[in-house]
Every structure is written in structure tokens, then in C-alpha cells.
C-alpha positions in Angstrom: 23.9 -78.3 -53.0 27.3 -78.2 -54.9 29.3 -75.5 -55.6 27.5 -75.7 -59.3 24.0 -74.8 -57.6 22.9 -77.7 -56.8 21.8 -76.1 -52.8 23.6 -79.1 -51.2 26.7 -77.6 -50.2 27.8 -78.4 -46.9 28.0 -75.8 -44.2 30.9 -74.5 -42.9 31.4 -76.8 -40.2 31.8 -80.1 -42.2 30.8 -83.4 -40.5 31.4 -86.8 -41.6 27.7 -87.6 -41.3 24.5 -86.5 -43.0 21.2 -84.5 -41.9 18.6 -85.3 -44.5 15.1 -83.3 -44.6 12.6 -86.0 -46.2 9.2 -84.9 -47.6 6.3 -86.3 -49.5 7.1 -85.9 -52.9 5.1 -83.3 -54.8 3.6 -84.0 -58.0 5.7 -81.6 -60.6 4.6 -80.2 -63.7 7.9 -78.0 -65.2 5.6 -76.9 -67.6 5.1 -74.2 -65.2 8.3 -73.0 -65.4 8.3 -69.0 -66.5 10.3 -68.7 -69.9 10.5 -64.7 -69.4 13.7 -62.5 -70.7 15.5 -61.1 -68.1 14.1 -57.9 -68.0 11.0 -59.6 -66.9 12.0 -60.8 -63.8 11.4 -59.5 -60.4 14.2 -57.4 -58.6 16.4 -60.4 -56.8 15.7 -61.6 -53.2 17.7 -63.2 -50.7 18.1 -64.3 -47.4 15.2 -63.1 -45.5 12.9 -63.6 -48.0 9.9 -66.0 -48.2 9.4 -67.4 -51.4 5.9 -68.0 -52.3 4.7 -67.4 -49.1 5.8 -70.8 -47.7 10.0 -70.9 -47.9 11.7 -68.9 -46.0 15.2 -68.0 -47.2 17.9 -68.0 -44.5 21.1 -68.8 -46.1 22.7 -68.7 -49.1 24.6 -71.7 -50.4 26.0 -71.1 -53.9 25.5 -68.6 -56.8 26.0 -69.0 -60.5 26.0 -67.0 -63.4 22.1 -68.8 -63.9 20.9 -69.8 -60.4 21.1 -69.0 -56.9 20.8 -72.0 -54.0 19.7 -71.5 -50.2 18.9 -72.8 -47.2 15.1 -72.7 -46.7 12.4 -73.5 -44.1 9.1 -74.8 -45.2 7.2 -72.6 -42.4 4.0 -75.2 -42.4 6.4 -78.2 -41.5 9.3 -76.7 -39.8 11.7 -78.4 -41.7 14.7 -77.0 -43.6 14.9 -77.3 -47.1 17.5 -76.2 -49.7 15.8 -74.1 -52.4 17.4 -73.1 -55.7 16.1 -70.4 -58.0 16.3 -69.8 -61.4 18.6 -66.3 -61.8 18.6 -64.8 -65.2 21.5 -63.5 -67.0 21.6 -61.0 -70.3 24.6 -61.9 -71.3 22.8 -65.4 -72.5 19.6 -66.9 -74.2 17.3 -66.8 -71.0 14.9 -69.1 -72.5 17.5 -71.9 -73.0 18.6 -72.1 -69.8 14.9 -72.3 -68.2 14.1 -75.1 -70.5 17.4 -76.8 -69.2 15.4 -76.2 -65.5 12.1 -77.5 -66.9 14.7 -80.7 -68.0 16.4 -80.8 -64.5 12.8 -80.4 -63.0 11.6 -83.4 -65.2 14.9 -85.4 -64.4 15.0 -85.6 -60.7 11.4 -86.1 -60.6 11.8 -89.4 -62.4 14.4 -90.7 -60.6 13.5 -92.3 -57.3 16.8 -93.5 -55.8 17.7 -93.6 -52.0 21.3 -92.2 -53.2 20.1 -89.4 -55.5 19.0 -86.2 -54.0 14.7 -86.1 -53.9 12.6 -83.1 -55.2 10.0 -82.0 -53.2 8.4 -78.9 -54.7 8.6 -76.6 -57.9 6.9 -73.8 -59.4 7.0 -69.9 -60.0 6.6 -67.2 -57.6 7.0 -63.6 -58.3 7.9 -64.4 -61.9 11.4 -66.6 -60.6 10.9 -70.5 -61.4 12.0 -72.3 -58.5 12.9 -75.5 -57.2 12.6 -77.2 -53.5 15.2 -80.4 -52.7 15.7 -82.4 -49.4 18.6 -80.2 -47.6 21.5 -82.7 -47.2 23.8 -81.5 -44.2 27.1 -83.3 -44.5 30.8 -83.3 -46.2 30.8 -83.3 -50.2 33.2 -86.1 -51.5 35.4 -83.2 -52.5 36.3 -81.9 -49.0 36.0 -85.5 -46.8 38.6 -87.2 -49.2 41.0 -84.3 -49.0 40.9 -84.1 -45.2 40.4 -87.6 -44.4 41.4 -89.5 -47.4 39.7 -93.0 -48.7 40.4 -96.3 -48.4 40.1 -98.7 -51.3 37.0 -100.6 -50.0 35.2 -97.5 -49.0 35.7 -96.1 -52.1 34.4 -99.0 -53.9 31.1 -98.3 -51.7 30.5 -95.2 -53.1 31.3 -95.9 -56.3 28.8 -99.0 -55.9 26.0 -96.9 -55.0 26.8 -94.2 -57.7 26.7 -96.9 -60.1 23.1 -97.7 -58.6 21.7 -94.2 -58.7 23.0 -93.8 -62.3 21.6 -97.0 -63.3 18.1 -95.8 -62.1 18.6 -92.5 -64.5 19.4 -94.4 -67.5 16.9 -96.5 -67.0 14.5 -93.1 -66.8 16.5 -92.1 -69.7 18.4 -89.5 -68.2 22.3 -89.0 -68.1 24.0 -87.0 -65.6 27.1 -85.7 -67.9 28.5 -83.7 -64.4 29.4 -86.4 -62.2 32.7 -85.1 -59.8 33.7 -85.2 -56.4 31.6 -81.9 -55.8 28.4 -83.6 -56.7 28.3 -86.2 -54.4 27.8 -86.2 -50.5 29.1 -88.8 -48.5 27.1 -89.5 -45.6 25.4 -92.2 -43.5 22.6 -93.5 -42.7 20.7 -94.8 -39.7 22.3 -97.9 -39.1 25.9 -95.7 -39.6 26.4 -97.5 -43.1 27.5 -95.3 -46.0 25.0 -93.8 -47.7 25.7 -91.3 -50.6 23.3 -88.4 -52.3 24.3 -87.6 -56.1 23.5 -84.0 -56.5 23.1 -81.5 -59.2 21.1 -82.9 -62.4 21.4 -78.8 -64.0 22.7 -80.4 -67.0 21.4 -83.8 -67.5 20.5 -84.5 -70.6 17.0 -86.3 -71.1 16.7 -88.5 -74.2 13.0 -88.6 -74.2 12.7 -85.2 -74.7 13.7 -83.9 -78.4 14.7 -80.3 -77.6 19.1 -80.0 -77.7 20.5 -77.3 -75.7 23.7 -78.1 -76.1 23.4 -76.1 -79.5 26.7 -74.3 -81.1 29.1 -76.9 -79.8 28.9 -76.0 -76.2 30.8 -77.9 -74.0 29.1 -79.1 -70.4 30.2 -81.1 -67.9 33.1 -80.7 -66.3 37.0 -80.8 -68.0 38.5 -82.9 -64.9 36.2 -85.8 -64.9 34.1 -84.9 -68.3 34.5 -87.9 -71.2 35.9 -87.6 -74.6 32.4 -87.4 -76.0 31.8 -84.4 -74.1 35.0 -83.2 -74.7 34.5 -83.0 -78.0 31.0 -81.8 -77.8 29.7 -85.3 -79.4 26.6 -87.1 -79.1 26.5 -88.9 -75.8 24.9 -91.8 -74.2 24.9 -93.7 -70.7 28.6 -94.7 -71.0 30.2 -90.9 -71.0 28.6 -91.1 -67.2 30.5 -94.4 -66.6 33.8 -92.6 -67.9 33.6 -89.8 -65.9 33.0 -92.5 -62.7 35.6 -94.0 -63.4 37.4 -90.5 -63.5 36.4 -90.0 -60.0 37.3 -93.4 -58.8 40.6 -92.5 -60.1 40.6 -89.4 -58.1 39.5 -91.4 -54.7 42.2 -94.0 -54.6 45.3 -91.8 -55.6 43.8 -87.8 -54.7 44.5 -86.6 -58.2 42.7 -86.7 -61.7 44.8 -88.3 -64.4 45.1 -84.8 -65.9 45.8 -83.0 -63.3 48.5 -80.9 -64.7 46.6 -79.7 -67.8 44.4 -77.0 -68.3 42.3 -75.7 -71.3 42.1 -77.1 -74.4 45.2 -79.3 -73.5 43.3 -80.9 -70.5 40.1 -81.5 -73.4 42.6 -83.1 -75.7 44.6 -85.3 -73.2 41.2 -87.4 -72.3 40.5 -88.1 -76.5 44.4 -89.0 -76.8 45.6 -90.0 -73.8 45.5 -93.2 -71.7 45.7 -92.4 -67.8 48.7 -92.5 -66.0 49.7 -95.5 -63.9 48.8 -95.1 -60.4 52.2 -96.0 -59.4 53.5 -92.0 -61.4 50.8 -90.4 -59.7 51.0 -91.8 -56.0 54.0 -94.3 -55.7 52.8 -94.8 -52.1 48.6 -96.0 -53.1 48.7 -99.2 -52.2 45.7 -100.2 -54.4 45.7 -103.5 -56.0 46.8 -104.2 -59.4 43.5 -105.5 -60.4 41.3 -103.1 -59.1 43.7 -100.0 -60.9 43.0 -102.3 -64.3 39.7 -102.2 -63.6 39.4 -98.3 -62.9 
């Protein structure tokens, strides 16, 4: 997970290919989903723990203020897994953010897309909603492009098959609203072609579903690659995801944002009123066409 909680974070080693852990995919109902105050829940577990008797926890990936992500095993099929559970927090409306789990639950559940990450399980144990994803073994975007940089045409790859896998959500009527170089996993497939896994769907936001949790002008996404919809905490729609991939094709060709030296509010403001710098000011050296830089 991604450093958001997503349980696809790569291990330490990092490898420039993938190890993906396929399962039949179980038939979810989020509706299961506890919606408990914290001082409901269970005393927290960790690694060494099985969770409902079948997932053994035996590393930890990421933690967030809401959620905690692991490696698992599924003991009946030997496989590993990556598990994330739902981790309450006083400081904030518990119930909001396990209807925003029940949404994510719902999300990837619809969306059946060789390039975006694959549910497999979900359900409560102990009183701690949880969530059971293929465990993706390989180099997130983030890290491979800062060791290894990218090349123009493989970076047209991935942003072809992010452009698929979003196309599916929309289509499911779900927007991602987080996509960055964190949230997607670049690795390869059997035949050694490119095959990407778009992680993370903690914040989508489902239209077919009425309930808004983005209430009090609440901000989500991410400022570096977020669009100025979000940024202003509007109402958004398919095309704030295609902004913030552009963003990150942006960030592929040249290894910066086109805000990199904001922060804050200034950083929220320069997407509404600014247009992106030229490649040529950020990376005089890129060597990207002129086309394809109008295009991004």
C-alpha cells in the first residue's frame, strides 16, 4: 500500500518488478462495516496477530491517523496478503471516517481493472472493520522515478494505463481525487511489459451514493497533484482526476511538480491562478517534445 494506507508500500529492498498475490474475489457487503466510537474498539493489535482467525499479521506497512496497513498471510492458502484496518481516532467523527471505508470498500469492489489494485476480503473482527487487498511487491512510482528516472515513452505507458483504470472508475461512478506518484506501482507483468497497480481509493468519492463527507469544507486529495476544484473544496467530477494526471505526468518527464516551491495556502492558490511553468524553467536539460509538453 502507499504511504497513505493503502498496504502496498514497497518493502525495503525496492525492485523494479512486481509480486502480485491474486485471489478469487469475495463477494463484499460494507454494510458490515462496525460504525462504533472509539472507545468501542478493541485494544490495538499488530504484528503477530491473526485477524479473524484467518490473517496473520507479520509486518507493518504504514499507519495513519485513521488506519493501519500490514503484510498478512491468509493461513488456508499460504499466500501473502496486505491487510489494512480501520484505526479510530478521538480527536475526529469516528463514524465519518468508517462510512468513508464502507465507500472505499464499495469502490474497489466495483472496479475490475488489471491496473487497479483487487479486493479480496472485508469484514469485522473483534469490533475493527477490516479490509484484505492483493499484496503488490514492487517500487511505487515515487521512488523508481527518483532513482532511475523515466523516459518520455515509458511515461506515456503509465500514464496510458492510469488513464484506463480511471476510465473503468468513472464509468463505476467513482473518482479517485488522490492520484500521485505514491499511489501507483510500477511493475511488470509476465511477458516483462509494464504493468501498473493504482492504489489507495480511501478517499474516492462515489456519486451513486448520496452521503458527502467532505462536510465543513475539508480539503482531500493531495496539494502537489490535487486540482483547483479540490483546492477550493468545490464540487468535483471525472475531470479533477484528469488534472491531477496530468500533474503527475508533469512530475515524470521533468522530476518536479509545477509548484514545487510553494507550500500552504500559497501552493492551493497557485493551481486556481496559475498556469504551469514551461518545462524548459523547470528542467532546461528534458528533452521532451514540444507537443507532448502542450499536451501535458
Amino acid at each position: 500500500m502507499s504511504s497513505d494506507g493503502s498496504g502496498l508500500r514497497p518493502s525495503s529492498k525496492e525492485s523494479s518488478w512486481c509480486r502480485v498475490s491474486k485471489g478469487t474475489r469475495a463477494a463484499v457487503s460494507p454494510d458490515m462495516l462496525p460504525n462504533r466510537a472509539p472507545s468501542q474498539i478493541v485494544p490495538p493489535i499488530g504484528v503477530g496477530s491473526v485477524l479473524d482467525g484467518r490473517y496473520k499479521l507479520v509486518k507493518r506497512l504504514a499507519q495513519t491517523g485513521m488506519s493501519e496497513a500490514y503484510v498478512g498471510v491468509q493461513a488456508s492458502l499460504d499466500r501473502e496478503v496486505a491487510v489494512k484496518i480501520l484505526r479510530p481516532n478521538d480527536r475526529h467523527d469516528f463514524s465519518v471516517f468508517v462510512a468513508r471505508f464502507r465507500r472505499e470498500a464499495r469502490a474497489l469492489a466495483r472496479v475490475r481493472h488489471p491496473n487497479v489494485v483487487e479486493i479480496l476480503d472485508h469484514g469485522v473482527a473483534d469490533g475493527r472493520a477490516f479490509m484484505v487487498m492483493e499484496f503488490i511487491q514492487g517500487p511505487a512510482l515515487k521512488a523508481d522515478v527518483r532513482q532511475h528516472g523515466m523516459s518520455a515513452s515509458l511515461a506515456l505507458t503509465v500514464i496510458d494505463q492510469l488513464c484506463r483504470a480511471l476510465g473503468e472508475a468513472h464509468a463505476q461512478g467513482s473518482m479517485h481525487r488522490d492520484i500521485k506518484h505514491s499511489n501507483v506501482f510500477l511493475c511488470h507483468d509476465s511477458a516483462g511489459d509494464v504493468a501498473i497497480r493504482l492504489v489507495d481509493f480511501g478517499i474516492v468519492r462515489d456519486v451513486a451514493f448520496e452521503e458527502e463527507l467532505t462536510k465543513g469544507n475539508l480539503i482531500v486529495g493531495t496539494p502537489r497533484f490535487m486540482s483547483p476544484e479540490q483546492a477550493k473544496s468545490e464540487t468535483i467530477d471525472g475531470r479533477s482526476d484528469i488534472y491531477s494526471l496530468s500533474g503527475l505526468l508533469y512530475w515524470m518527464l521533468v522530476t518536479r511538480t509545477p509548484f514545487f516551491r510553494e507550500t500552504g495556502t500559497k501552493l492551493l492558490l497557485a493551481h486556481i491562478r496559475k498556469p504551469p511553468p514551461h518545462f524548459d524553467v523547470m528542467r532546461p536539460s528534458h528533452g521532451v517534445s514540444e507537443a507532448l509538453e502542450w499536451t501535458v
